[in-house]
N, CA, C and O of each residue as an XYZ file, in Angstrom:
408
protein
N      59.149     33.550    121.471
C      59.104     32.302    120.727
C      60.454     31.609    120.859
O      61.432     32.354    120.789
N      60.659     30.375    121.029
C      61.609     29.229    121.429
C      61.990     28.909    120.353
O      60.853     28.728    119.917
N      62.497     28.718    119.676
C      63.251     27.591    118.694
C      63.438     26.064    118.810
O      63.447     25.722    119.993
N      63.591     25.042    117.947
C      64.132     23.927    118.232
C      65.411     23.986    117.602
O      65.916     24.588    116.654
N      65.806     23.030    118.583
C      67.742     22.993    118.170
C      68.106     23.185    116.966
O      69.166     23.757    116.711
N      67.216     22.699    115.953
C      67.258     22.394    114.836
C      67.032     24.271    113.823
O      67.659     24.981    113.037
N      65.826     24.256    114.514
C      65.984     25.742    113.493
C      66.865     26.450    114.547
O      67.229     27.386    113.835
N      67.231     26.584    115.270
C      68.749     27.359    116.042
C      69.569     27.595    115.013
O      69.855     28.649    114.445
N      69.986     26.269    114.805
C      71.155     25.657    113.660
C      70.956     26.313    112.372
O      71.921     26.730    111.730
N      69.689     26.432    111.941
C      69.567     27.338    110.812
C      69.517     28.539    110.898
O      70.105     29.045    109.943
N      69.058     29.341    111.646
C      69.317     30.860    112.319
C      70.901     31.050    112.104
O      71.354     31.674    111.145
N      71.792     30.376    113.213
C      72.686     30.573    113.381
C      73.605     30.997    111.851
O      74.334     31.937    111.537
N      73.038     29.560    111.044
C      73.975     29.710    109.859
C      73.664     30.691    108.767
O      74.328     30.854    107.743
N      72.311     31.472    109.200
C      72.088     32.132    108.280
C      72.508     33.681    108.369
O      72.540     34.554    107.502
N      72.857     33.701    109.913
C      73.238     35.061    110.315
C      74.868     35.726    110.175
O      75.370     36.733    110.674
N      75.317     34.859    109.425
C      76.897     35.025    108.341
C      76.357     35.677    107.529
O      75.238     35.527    107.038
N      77.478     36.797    107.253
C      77.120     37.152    105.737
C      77.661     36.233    104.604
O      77.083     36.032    103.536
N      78.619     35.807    104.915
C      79.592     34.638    104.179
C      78.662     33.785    103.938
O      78.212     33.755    102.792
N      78.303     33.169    104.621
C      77.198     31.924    104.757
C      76.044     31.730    103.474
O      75.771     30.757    102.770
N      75.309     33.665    103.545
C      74.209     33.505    102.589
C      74.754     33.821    101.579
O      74.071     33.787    100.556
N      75.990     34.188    101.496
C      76.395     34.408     99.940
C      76.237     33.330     99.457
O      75.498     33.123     98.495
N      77.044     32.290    100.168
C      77.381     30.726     99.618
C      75.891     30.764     99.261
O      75.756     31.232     98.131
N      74.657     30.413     99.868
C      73.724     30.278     99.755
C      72.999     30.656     98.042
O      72.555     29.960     97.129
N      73.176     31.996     98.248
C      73.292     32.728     97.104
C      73.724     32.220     95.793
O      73.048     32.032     94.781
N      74.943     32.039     95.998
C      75.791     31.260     94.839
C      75.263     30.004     94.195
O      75.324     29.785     92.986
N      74.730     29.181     95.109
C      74.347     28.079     94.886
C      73.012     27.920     94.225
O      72.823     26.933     93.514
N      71.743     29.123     94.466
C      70.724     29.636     93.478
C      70.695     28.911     92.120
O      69.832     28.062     91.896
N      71.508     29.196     91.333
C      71.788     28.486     89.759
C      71.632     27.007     89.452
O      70.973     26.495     88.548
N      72.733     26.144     90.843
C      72.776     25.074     90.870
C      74.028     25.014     91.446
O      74.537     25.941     92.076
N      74.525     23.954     91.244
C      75.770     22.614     92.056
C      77.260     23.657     91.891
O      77.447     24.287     90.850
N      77.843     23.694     92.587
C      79.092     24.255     92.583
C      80.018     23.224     93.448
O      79.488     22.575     94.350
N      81.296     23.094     93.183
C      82.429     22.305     93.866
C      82.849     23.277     94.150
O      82.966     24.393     93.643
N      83.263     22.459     95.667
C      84.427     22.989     96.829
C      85.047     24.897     96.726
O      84.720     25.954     97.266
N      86.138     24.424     95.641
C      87.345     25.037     95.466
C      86.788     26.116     94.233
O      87.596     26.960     93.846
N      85.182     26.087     93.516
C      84.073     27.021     92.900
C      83.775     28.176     93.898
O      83.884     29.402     93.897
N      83.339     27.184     94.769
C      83.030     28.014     95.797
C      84.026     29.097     96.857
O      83.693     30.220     97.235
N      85.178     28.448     97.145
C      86.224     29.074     97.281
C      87.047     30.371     96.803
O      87.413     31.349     97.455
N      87.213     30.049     95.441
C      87.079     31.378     94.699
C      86.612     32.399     94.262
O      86.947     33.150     93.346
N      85.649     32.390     95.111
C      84.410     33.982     95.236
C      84.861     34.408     96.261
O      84.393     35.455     96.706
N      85.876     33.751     96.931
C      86.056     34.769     98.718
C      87.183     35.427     99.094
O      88.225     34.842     98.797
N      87.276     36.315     99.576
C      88.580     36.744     99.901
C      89.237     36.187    101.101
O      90.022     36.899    101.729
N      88.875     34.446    101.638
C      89.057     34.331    102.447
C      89.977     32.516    102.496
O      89.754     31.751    101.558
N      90.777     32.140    103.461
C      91.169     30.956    102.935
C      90.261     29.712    102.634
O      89.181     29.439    103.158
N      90.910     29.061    101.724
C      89.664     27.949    101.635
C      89.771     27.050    103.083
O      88.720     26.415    103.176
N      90.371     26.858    103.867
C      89.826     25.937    105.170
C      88.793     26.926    105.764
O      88.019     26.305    106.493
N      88.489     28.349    105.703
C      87.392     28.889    106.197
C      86.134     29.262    105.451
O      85.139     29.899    105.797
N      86.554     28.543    104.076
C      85.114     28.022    103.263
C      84.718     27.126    103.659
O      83.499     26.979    103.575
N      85.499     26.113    104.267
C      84.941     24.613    104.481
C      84.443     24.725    105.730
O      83.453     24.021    105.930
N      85.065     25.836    107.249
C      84.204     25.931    108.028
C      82.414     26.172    107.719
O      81.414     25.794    108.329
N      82.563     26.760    106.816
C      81.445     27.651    106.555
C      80.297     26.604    105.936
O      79.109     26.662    106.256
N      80.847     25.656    105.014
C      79.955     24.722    104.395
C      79.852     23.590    105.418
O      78.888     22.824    105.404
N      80.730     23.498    106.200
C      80.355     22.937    107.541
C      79.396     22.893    108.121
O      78.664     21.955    108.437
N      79.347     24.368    108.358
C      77.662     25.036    109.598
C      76.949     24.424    108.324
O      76.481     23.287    108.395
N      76.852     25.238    107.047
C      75.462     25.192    106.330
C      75.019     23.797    105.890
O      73.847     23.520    105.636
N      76.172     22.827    105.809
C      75.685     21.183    105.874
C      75.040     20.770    107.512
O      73.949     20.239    107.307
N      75.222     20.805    108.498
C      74.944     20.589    109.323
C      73.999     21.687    109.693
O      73.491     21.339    110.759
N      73.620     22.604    109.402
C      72.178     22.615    109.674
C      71.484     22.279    108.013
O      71.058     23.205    107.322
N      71.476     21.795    107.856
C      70.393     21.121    106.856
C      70.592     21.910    105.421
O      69.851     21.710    104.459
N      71.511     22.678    105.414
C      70.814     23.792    103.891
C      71.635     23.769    102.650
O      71.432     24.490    101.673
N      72.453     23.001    102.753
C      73.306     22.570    101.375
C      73.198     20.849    101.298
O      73.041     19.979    102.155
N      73.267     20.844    100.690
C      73.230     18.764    100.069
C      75.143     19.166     99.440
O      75.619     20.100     98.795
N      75.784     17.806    100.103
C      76.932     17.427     99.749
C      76.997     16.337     99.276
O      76.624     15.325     99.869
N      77.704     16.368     97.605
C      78.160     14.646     96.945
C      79.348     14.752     96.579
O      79.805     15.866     96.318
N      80.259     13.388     96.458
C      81.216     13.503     95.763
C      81.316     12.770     94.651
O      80.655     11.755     94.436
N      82.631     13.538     93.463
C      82.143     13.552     91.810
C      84.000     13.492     92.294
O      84.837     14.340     92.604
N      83.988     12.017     92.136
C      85.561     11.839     92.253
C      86.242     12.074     93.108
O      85.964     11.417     94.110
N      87.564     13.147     93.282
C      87.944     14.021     93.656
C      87.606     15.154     93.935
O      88.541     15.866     94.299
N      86.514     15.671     93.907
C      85.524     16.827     94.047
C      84.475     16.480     95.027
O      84.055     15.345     95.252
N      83.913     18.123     95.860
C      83.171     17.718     96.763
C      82.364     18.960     96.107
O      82.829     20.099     96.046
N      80.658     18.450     95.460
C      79.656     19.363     94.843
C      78.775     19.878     96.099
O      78.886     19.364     97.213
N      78.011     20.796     95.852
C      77.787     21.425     97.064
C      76.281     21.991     95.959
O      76.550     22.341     94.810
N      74.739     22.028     96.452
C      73.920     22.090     95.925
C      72.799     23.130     97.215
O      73.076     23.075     98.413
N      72.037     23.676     96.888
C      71.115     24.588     97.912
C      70.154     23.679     98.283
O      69.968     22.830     97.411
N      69.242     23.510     99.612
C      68.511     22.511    100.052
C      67.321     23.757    100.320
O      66.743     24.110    101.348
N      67.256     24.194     99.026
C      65.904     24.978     99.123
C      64.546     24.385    100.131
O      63.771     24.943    100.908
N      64.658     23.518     99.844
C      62.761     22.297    100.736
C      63.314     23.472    102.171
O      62.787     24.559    102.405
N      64.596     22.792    103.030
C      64.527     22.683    104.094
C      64.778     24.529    104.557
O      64.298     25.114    105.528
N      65.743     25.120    103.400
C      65.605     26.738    103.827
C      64.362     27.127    103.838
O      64.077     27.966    104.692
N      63.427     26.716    103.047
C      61.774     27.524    102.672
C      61.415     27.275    103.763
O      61.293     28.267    104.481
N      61.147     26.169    104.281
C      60.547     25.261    105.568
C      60.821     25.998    107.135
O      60.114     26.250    108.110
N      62.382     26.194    106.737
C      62.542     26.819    108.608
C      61.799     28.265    108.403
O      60.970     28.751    109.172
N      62.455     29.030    106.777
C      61.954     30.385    106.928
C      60.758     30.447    107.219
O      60.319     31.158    108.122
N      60.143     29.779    106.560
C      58.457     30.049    106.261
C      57.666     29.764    107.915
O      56.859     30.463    108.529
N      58.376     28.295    108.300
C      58.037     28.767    109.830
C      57.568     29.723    110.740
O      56.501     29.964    111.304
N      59.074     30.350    110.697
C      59.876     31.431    111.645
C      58.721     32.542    110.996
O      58.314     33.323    111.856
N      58.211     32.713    109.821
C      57.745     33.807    109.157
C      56.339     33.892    109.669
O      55.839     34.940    110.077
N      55.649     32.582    109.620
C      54.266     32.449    109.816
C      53.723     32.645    111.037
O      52.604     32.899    111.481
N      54.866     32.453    111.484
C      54.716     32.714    113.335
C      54.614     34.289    113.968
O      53.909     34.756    114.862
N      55.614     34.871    113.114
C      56.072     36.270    113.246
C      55.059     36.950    112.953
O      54.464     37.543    113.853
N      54.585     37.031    111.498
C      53.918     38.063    110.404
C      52.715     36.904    109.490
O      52.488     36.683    108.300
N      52.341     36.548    110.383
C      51.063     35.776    109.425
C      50.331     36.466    108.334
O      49.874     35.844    107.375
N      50.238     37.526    108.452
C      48.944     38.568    107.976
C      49.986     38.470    106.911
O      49.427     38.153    105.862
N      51.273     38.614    106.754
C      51.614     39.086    105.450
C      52.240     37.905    104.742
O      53.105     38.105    103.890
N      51.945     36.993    104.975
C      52.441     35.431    104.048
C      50.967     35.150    103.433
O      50.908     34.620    102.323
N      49.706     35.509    104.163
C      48.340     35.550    103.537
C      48.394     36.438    102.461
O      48.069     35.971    101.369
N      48.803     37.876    102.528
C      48.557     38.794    101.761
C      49.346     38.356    100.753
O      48.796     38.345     99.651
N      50.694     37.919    100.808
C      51.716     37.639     99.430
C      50.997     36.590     99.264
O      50.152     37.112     98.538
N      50.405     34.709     99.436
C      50.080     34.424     98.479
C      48.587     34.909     97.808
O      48.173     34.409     96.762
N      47.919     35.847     98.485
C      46.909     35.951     97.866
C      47.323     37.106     96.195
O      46.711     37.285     95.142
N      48.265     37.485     96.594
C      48.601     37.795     95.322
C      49.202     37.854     94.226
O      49.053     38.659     93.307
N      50.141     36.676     94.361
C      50.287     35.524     93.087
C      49.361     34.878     92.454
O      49.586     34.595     91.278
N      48.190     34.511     93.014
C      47.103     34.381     92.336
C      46.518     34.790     91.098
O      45.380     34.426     90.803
């Protein structure tokens, strides 16, 4: 199976561990920049790489609140590539899970 550039871009960014933490983090809701920064043991210009990839492939929404840059999860578009990539893979078992939320 091929990819489009587009879910590449989301693969790629999801295969950080750094990456899905951010991801992670963002679960609750909206976090700024330098929020986000301080969960890492790492410098903040290599947080901003990082929210880099995950803005540019589609999976965080960025606004600014002044002097602050908020950073929010783009759940639609993560569900969307996963669920893809998933339905393609393992059909039988995206049938079986929703048949049993039901």
């Amino acid at each position: 199976m091929t990819g489009t550039d587009d879910e590449i871009s989301v693969f790629r960014a999801l295969a950080d561990p750094t990456r899905r933490q951010i991801l992670e983090d963002l679960r609750p809701g909206e976090l700024a920049a330098g929020e986000i920064a301080s969960r890492f043991p790492i410098s903040g210009p290599s947080v901003s790489r990082h929210l880099g990839v995950l803005k540019s492939a589609g999976l965080v929404h960025e606004r600014r609140d002044g002097n602050r840059i908020l950073y929010s999860l783009a759940e639609e578009r993560l569900a969307a590539s996963v669920g893809r990539f998933l339905s393609a893979v393992c059909p039988e078992q995206i049938v079986l899970r929703r048949g049993r939320k039901k």
